[in-house]
C-alpha positions in Angstrom: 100.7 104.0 49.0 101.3 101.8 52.0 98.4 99.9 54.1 99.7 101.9 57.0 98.9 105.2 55.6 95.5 103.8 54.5 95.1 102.9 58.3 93.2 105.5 60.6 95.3 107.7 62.7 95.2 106.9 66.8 94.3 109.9 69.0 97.4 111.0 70.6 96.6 110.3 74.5 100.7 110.8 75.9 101.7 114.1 74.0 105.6 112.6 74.8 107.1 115.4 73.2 104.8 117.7 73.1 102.8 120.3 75.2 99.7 118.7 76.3 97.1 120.4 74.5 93.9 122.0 76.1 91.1 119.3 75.2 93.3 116.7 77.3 93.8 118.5 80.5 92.3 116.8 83.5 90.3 117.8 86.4 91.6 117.8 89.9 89.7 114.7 90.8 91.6 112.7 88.8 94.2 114.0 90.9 93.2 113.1 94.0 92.2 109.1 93.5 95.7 108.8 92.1 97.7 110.1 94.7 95.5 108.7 97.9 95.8 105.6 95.7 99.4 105.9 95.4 100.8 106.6 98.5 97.9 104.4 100.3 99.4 101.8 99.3 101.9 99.3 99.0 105.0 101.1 100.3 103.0 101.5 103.6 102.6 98.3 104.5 106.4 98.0 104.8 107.2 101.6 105.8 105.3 101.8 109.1 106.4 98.8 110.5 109.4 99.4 109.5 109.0 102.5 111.6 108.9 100.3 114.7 111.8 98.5 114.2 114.0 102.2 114.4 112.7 102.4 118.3 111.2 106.1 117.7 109.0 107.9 120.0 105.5 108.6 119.8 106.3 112.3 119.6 108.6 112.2 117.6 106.5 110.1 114.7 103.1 111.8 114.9 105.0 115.0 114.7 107.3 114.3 112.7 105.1 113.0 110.0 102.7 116.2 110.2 105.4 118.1 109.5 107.2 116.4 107.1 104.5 115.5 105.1 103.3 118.8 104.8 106.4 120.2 103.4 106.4 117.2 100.5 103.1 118.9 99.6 104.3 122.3 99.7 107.1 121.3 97.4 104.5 119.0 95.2 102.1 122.6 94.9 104.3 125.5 94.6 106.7 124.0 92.5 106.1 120.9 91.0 102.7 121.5 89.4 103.4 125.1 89.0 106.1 124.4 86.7 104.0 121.6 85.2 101.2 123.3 84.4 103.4 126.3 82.7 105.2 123.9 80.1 103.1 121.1 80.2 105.9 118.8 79.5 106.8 115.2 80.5 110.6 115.5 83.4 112.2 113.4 80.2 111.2 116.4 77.4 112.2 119.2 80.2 115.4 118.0 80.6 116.2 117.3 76.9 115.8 120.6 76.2 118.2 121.5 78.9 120.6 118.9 79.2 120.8 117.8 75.2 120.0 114.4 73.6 123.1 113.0 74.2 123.4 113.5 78.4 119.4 113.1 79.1 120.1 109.6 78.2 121.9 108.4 81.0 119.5 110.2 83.5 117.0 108.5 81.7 118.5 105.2 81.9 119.0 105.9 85.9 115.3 107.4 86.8 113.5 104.5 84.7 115.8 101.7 86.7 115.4 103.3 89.8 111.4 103.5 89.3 111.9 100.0 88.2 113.1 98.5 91.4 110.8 100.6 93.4 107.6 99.2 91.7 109.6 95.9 91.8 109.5 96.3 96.0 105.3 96.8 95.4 105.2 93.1 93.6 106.8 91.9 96.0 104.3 93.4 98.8 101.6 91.9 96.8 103.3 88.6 96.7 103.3 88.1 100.4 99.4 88.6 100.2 99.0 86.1 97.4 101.9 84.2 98.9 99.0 83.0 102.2 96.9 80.4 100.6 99.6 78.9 99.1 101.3 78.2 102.7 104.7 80.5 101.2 107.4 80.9 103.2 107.6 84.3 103.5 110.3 86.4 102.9 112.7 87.7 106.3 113.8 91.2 107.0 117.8 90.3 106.0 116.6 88.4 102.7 117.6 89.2 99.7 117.1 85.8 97.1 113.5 84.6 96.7 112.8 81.8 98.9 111.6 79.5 96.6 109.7 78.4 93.2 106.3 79.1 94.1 107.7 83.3 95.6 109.0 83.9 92.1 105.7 82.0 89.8 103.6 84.8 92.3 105.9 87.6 92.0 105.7 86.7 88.0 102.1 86.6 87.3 101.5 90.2 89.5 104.3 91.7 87.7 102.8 90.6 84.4 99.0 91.8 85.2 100.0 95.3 86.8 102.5 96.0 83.3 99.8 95.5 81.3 97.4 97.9 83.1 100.3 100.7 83.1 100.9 99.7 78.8 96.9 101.2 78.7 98.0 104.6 79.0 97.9 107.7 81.7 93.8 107.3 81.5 94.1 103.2 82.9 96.4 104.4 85.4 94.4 107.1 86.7 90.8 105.3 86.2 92.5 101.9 87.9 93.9 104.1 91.3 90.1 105.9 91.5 88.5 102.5 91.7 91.0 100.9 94.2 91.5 103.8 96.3 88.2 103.3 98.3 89.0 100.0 98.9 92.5 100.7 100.0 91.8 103.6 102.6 89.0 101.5 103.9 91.2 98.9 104.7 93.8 100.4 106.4 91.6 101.9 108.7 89.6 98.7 109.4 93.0 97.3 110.5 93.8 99.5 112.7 90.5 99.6 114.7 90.8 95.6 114.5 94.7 96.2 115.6 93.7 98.5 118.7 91.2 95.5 120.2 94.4 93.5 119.7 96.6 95.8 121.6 94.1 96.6 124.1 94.0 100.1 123.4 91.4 102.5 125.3 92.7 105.1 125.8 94.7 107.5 123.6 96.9 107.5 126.5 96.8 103.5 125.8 97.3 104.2 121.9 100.7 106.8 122.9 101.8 104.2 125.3 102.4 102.4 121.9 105.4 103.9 121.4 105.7 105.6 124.1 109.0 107.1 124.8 111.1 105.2 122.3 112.8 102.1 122.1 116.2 100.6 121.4 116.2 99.7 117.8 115.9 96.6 116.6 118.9 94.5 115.5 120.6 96.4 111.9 118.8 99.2 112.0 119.2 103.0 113.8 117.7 105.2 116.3 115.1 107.4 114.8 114.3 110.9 116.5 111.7 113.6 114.8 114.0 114.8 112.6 114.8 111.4 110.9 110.8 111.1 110.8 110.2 114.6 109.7 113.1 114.5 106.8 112.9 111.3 105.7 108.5 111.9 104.9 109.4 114.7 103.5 111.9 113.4 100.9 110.7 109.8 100.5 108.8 111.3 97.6 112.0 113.7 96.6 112.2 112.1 93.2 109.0 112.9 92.7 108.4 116.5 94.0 112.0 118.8 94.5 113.0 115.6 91.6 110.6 117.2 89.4 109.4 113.7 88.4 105.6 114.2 89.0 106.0 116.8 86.1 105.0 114.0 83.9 102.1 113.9 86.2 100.8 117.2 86.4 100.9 118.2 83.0 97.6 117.5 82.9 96.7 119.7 85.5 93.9 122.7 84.7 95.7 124.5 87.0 98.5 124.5 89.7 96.3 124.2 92.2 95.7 120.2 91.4 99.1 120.1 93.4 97.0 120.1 96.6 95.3 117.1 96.2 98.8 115.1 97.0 97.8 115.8 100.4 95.2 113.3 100.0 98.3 111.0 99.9 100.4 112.3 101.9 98.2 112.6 105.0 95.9 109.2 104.3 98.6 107.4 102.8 101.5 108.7 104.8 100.0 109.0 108.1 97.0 107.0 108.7 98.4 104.3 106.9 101.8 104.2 107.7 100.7 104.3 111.7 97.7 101.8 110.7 100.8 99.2 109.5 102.7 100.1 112.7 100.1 99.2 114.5 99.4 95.6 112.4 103.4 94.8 113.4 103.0 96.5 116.9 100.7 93.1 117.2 103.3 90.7 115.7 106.1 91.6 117.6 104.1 91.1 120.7 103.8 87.3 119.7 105.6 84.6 121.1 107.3 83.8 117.6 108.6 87.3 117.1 109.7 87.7 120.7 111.7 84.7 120.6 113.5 86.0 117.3 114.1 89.3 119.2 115.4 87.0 122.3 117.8 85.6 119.5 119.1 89.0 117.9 117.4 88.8 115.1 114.7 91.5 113.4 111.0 90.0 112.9 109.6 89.6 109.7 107.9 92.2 108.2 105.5 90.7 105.9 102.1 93.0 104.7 100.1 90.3 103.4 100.3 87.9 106.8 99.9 91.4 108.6 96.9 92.6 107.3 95.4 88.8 106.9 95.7 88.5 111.0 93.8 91.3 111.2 90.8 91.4 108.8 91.2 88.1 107.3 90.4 87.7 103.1 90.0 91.2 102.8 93.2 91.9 104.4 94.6 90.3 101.1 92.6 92.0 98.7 93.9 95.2 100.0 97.2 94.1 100.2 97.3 93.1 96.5 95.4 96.6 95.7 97.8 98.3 97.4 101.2 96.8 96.1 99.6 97.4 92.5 98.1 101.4 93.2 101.6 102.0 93.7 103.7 99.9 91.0 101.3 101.1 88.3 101.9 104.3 87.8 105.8 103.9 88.9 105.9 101.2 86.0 104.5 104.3 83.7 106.9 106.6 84.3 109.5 104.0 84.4 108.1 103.5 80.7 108.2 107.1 80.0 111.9 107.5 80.9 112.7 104.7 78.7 110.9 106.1 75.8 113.1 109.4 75.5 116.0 106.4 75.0 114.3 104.4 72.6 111.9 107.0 70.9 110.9 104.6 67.9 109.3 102.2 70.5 105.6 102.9 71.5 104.4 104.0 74.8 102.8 100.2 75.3 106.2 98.6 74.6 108.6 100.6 76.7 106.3 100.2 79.4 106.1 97.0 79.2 109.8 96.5 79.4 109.8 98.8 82.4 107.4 95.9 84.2 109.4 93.3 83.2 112.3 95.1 84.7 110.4 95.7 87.4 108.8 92.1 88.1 112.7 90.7 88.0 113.5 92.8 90.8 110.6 91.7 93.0 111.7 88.0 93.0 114.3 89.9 95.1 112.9 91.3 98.9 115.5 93.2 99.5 114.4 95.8 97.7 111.4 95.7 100.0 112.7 95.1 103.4 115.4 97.3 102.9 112.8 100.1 101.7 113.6 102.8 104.1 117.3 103.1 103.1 116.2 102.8 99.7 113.5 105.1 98.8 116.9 107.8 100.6 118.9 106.9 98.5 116.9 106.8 95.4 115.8 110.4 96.2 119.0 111.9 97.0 120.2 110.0 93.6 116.9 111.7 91.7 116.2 115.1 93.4 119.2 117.4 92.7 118.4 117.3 88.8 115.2 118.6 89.7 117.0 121.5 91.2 118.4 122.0 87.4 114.9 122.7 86.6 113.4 124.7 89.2 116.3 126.8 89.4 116.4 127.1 85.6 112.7 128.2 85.9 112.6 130.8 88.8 116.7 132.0 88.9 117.3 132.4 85.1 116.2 135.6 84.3 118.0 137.2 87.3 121.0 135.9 87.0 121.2 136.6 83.4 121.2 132.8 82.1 119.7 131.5 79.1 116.2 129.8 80.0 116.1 126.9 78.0 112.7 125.9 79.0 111.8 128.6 76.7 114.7 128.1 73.6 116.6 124.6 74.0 119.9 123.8 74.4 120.9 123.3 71.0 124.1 121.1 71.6 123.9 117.3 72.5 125.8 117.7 75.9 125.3 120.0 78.5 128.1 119.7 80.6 127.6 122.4 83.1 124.5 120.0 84.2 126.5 116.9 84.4 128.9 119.0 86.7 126.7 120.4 89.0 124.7 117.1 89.3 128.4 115.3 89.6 129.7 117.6 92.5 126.7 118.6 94.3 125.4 114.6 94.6 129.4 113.7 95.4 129.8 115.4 97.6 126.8 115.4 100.0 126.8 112.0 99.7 130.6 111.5 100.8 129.9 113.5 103.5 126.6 111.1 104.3 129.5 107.6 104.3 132.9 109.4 105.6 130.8 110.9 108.7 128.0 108.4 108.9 125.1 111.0 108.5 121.7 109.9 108.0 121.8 110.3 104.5 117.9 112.4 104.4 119.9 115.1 106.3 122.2 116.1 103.4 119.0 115.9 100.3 118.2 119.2 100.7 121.4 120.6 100.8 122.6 118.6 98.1 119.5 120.0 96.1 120.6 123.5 96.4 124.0 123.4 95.6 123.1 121.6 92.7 120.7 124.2 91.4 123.2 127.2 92.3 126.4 125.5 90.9 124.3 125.0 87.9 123.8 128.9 87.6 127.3 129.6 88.5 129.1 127.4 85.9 125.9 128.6 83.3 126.5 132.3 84.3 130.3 131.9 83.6 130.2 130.6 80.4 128.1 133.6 79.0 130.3 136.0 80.5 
């Protein structure tokens, strides 16, 4: 008899492959401090200002966001967790069964990379914040090397603290965004009000006069309107929602209706905070420093930590580094989930752990971070039409006579009718998005769709 048969048995807390069982299901609080956590966060501190630099309108961002966010948490309720909560699977199990061993790999392989360098742009938000007592050079819009030793000793010591909190498990993650949450939210808002003073605002005339009617954008980037605001907040989280990522997520749910609480994050995080961080930038550009770069043709920096520091000092920092790490934690964990249906003999702990280390190399490099807008597109137009697969394979397959194999897997290694409809449906779109220059958030949906229905078509021919 071995020593580790002898050896008490640990409580399964993951349920990888597996349904998750009753006794483990969460309640909607839970919830709720995770996604205001995770989307007031990091990415906000970059996205708003970021915002500014496209020249849009006042109307056209206040609306735009309202609306756009709304529909990301329409998408997140009646199909994300609804499916979730029916098969309380992980997206990585779902698609297995679906796509076959052999092909789930290499989605795998993309969706844990992708996750990877997104957490990756959250070290590097932290960094700037960590970055101030130091005297750091921080890093410019167009950069994409670190700038120096001391950017990537910071980047590597955040990297390494938030992997280990994301190696604790689902119930760390979750118990980690609850607590930092708070802080988070109360930060943002405290910067603002602080921001406003700067700005001179009185007025909400004053506050609209902010943006007003639109600017020129600044140098590299392009002219937003509402419907680059309204699509873009809608699908920055398209991985995640229509992407079917979040599945992983809200398998935990007690019921479908935890999919509300994602407003929490989508109107906190991606409106109050993503116009609190416009306003922290609205006060930098104003500066002489910033208006002499402008004067020169070149894009201000846009730097969280020295933003939020002018503005509420120390505990501009803290919240900075709180931020950066609400949202690379649980990205590192499903990062770490994705890489576990590759290597399924590694633990939880270790492939997560990978997925940080992945994740810390790619914030020694900004660009992931200052080039976060075109990113987080085309990371969700990569990411969303498998989701399609799923939802499609969920709510179309009975009535169009194609085998659901949610309910009784694929039993070959290769599906290739996925990998087609993925292939063609993602090609195409996004040819159209280079040969025609469209703003590539425009084509997601689409792309979506006729991934979902070419998947029925080429399934539906082969049982014929």
């Amino acid at each position: 008899m071995s020593t580790e048969s002898l050896s008490p048995q640990k409580p399964k807390t993951e349920y990888e492959r597996e349904a998750v069982p009753t006794s483990a299901l969460k309640r909607w609080t839970h919830f709720l401090g995770m996604y205001a956590g995770e989307h007031a966060a990091g990415t906000e501190f970059v996205i708003g200002p970021l915002f500014l630099t496209t020249g849009v309108s006042a109307f056209d961002l206040i609306f735009g966001l309202i609306v756009g966010n709304l529909l990301a948490v329409l998408s997140w309720r009646f199909l994300t967790s609804a499916i979730a909560v029916q098969y309380r699977y992980t997206l990585y199990y779902h698609l297995e069964k679906i796509c076959g061993k052999k092909l789930v790999i290499g989605y795998n392989l993309a969706n844990g990379i992708l996750f990877c360098f997104l957490a990756g742009a959250m070290i590097t938000v932290s960094a700037t914040a960590v970055g101030i007592p130091f005297n750091m050079e921080m890093p410019q819009l167009t950069d994409t090397l670190p700038n120096g030793p001391t950017w990537i000793i910071i980047v590597v010591l955040i990297g390494l603290a938030i992997s280990i909190i994301a190696a604790k498990g689902f119930n760390t993650v979750a118990k980690a965004a609850n607590w930092m949450s708070p802080v988070i939210v109360l930060g943002f808002v405290a910067s603002a009000f602080v921001a406003l003073q700067q700005l001179g605002v009185g007025s909400f005339s004053d506050f609209w006069d902010i943006w007003g009617s639109g600017s020129e954008p600044f140098p590299g980037q392009i002219k937003y309107t509402f419907w680059h605001v309204c699509l873009w907040s809608w699908f920055a989280n398209a991985a995640m929602h229509i992407g079917m990522s979040d599945l992983t997520v809200f398998r935990f749910a007690a019921h479908p209706k935890s999919g509300w609480t994602t407003a929490a994050g989508m109107y906190i995080g991606h409106f109050v905070a993503w116009i609190a961080a416009a306003l922290l930038y609205a006060v930098y550009i104003r500066t002489p420093e910033a208006q002499n770069l402008l004067a020169n043709g070149l894009a201000p920096t846009v730097a969280p930590g020295p933003l939020a520091y002018n503005a509420i000092g120390i505990a501009g920092i803290v919240v900075v580094i709180l931020a950066g790490w609400t949202t690379a934690n649980p990205t590192i964990y499903r990062a770490g989930l994705a890489f576990q249906a590759i290597f399924p003999k590694m633990s939880t702990a270790s492939v997560t752990l990978l997925a940080g280390g992945i994740a810390t190399l790619a914030g020694i490099f900004p660009a992931f971070a200052m080039q976060l807008l075109d990113f987080v597109a085309l990371y969700g137009f990569i990411l969303a039409p498998v989701g399609a697969i799923i939802v499609f394979q969920h709510f179309f397959s009975k009535s169009w006579g194609v085998q659901n194999y949610l309910q009784q897997p694929f039993q070959g290694s290769f599906n290739s009718n996925v990998l087609l409809a993925w292939a063609i449906g993602f090609g195409v779109f996004y040819g159209i998005s280079i040969y025609f220059d469209i703003f590539l958030s425009y084509l997601t949906l689409p792309a979506w769709i006729s991934c979902g229905v070419l998947y029925l078509l080429l399934s539906k021919s082969k049982t014929q």
